[in-house]
N, C-alpha and C positions, 0 to 999 in steps of 0.2 A: 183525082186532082187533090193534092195536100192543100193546107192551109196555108204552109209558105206560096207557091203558086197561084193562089188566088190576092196573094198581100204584094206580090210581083206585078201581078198584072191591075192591080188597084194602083198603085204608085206607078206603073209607067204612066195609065190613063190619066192620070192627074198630075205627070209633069207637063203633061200635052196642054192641060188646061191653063186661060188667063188666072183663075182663082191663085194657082200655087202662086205663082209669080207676082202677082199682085200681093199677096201674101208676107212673100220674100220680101219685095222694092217698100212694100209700107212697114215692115218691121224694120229692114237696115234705118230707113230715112227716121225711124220714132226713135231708135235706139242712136243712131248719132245726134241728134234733137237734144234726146234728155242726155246723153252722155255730156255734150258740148255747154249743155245749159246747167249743169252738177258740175262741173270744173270751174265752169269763170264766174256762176253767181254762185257757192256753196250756202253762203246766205239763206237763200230762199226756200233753202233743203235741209236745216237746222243742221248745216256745220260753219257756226262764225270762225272758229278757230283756221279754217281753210280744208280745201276737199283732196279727200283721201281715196287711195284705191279699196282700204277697205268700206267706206262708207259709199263711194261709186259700184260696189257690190249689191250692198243692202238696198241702195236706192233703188236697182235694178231690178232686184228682187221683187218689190213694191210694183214695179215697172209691167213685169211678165205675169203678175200674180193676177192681172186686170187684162193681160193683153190674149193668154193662153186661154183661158176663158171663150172669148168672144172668135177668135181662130179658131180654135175645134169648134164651135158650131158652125160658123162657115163651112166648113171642110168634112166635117162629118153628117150632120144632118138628114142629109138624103141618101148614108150612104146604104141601109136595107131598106128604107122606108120610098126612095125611091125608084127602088130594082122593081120593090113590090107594085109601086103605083105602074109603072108601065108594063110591069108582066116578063121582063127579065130574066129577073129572079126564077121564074120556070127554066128556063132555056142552061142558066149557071148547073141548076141543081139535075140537069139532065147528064150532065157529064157526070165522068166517074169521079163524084163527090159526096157530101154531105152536106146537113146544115152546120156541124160544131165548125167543121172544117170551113165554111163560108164563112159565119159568124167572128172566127178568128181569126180568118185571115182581112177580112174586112176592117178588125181593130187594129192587128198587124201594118195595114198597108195606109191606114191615114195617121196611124201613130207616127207612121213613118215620111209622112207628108208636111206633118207636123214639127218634126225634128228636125226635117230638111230645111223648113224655114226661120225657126230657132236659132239652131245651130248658126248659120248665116249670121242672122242679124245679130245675136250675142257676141260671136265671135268678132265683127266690124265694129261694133257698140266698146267691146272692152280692149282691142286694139287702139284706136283711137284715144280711148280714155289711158291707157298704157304711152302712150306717144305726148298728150298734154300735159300729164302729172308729172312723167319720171318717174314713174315707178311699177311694179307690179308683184303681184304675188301670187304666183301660178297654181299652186296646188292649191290655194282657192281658189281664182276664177276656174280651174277645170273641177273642182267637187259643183259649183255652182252651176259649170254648165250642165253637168250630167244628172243633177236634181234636177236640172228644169226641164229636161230631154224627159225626166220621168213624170215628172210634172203634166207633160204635156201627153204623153202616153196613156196617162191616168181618165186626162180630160177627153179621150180619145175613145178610152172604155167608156164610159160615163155617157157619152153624147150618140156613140154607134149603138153603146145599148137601150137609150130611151125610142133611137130610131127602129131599132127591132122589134119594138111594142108596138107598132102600126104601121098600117099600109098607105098610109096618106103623108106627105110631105109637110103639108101644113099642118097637121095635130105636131110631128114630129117636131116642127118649126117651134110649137107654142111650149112644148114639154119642156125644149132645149130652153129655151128664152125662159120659160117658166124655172128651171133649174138655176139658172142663172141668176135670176131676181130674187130667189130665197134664201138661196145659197151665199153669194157671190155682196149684193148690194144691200141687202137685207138684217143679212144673217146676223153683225152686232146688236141689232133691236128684237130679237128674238126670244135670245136667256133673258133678256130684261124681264120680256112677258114673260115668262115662265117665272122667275124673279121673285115678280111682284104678285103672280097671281101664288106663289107657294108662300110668299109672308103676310099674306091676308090682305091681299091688294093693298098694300101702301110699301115702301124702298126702303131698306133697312139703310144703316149709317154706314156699315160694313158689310162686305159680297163675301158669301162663303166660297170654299173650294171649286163645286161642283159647280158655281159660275163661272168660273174663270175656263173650266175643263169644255164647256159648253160652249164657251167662245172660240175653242179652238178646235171644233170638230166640220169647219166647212174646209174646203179643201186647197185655196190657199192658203190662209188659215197654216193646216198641216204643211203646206210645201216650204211655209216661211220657216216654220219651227225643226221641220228636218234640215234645211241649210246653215241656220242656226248650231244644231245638233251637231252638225258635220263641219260645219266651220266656226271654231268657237271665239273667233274674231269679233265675229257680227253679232253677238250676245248684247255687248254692252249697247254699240246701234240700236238694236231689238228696246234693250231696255229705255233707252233713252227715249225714245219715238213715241212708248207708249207712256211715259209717267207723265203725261198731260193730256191724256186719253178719258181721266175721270176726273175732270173740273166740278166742281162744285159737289162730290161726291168722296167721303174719304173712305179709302180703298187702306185697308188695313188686315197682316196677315201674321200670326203668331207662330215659331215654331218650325220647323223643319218642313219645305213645300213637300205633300203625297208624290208620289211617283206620278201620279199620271198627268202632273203641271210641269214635268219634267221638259224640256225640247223634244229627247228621244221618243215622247208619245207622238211625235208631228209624223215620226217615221212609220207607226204602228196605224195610225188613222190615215194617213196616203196608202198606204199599204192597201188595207179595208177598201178604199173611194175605188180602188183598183179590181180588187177580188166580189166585193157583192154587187156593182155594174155588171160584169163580166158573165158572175151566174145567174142574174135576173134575167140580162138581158137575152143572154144563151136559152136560159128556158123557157123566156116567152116566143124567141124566135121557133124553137124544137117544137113548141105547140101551137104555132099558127096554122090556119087555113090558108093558106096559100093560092 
């Protein structure tokens, strides 16, 4: 049994389930919400000038960068952790398989659970918003969507492989949620402390390089800064959103930014959020007790 075959029959069992679908119906209904509510009040979403498809982009971006997150764990969680707990997981690896082959096809088949409902609600979210404005600009909304198809693939290794570190549902539960609160809601207060504790615990006037670099290693974080990268519309968005990110603090930077503050580094650290999940989580699975 290949790893495609196991990511087949992962995805039929979860189109059967309420999860996916609930999944679907709460992503279209968030993404016409905030699409509907980015058009008629652009106000409220720092564009006075009036709202744009390129700024109904970026918002969106914002949107999925909170929302992919909290979906793959839904969807993925249980997905070794609870083959394990019920003894499953014996009866899979009985057939003519292995574990790399389960391992990846289990990332394979809710990545692709994941996409399925993505893809949906993006697609409905940016039609819609196509049909209010009058306008659209294709070859971004499809680079957007296909970051975030990767986006959510990512979040897909990430969460099946903390689930392959145990056989308990709930540790898997806390790891995920635990990634997520570090990662995800945390993670701007983080280089602070690092920050403050490398300048002699007190806040300099001015954030060197390697802060800024630090803030952009959680993984939306990267997802923004590769759409950015690949759509160089959404740059000035980008920038605009964040120069009032550091109130009371003056953020000042001399001289040509290092490469690694580049956008193109969002695509280098997704990249990574992708490949060392994939191998941790593949070599704790290869050496479990089973």
């Amino acid at each position: 049994m290949t790893w495609l075959i196991v990511a087949k029959k992962d995805f039929r069992d979860a189109v059967q389930s309420r999860a996916l679908w609930a999944l679907v119906v709460g992503f279209v209904l968030l993404s016409l919400l905030s699409t509907y509510a980015y058009v008629e009040v652009p106000e409220m979403f720092g564009e006075p000038g009036g709202a744009t498809f390129t700024g109904l982009l970026f918002f969106t971006v914002g949107l999925t960068g909170l929302f992919v997150p909290l979906a793959a764990i839904v969807v993925c969680y249980k997905s070794l952790a609870g083959e394990r707990e019920l003894g499953s997981i014996k009866l899979l690896l009985s057939l003519p398989t292995n574990r790399g082959s389960v391992f990846a096809g289990k990332v394979a088949g809710r990545a692709a659970v994941l996409a399925f409902g993505l893809g949906v609600g993006i697609a409905v979210g940016l039609l819609v918003g196509t049909v209010l404005l009058g306008e659209v600009d294709a070859v971004g909304a499809l680079v957007f969507l296909l970051v975030t198809l990767v986006f959510g693939a990512v979040y897909a290794t990430i969460v099946v492989g903390l689930s392959a570190t145990t056989g308990s549902t709930s540790r898997a539960t806390t790891l995920a949620l635990g990634f997520f609160v570090v990662f995800e809601l945390f993670w701007d207060t983080i280089p602070m402390g690092f920050l403050y504790v490398a300048e002699g615990f007190s806040m300099p006037s001015t954030f060197p390089d390697w802060f800024y670099f630090l803030t952009q290693l959680s993984p939306s974080s990267a997802y923004l800064s590769t759409v950015v990268a690949l759509v160089p519309e959404l740059g000035d968005a980008a920038v605009g959103d964040a120069s009032g990110a550091g109130a009371g603090v003056e953020v000042s930077q001399t001289g040509v930014d290092p490469f690694y503050l580049s956008p193109e580094m969002g695509i280098v650290v997704l990249a990574a959020w992708f490949v060392v999940p994939f191998v941790v989580g593949y070599y704790r699975f290869d050496a479990a007790d089973l």
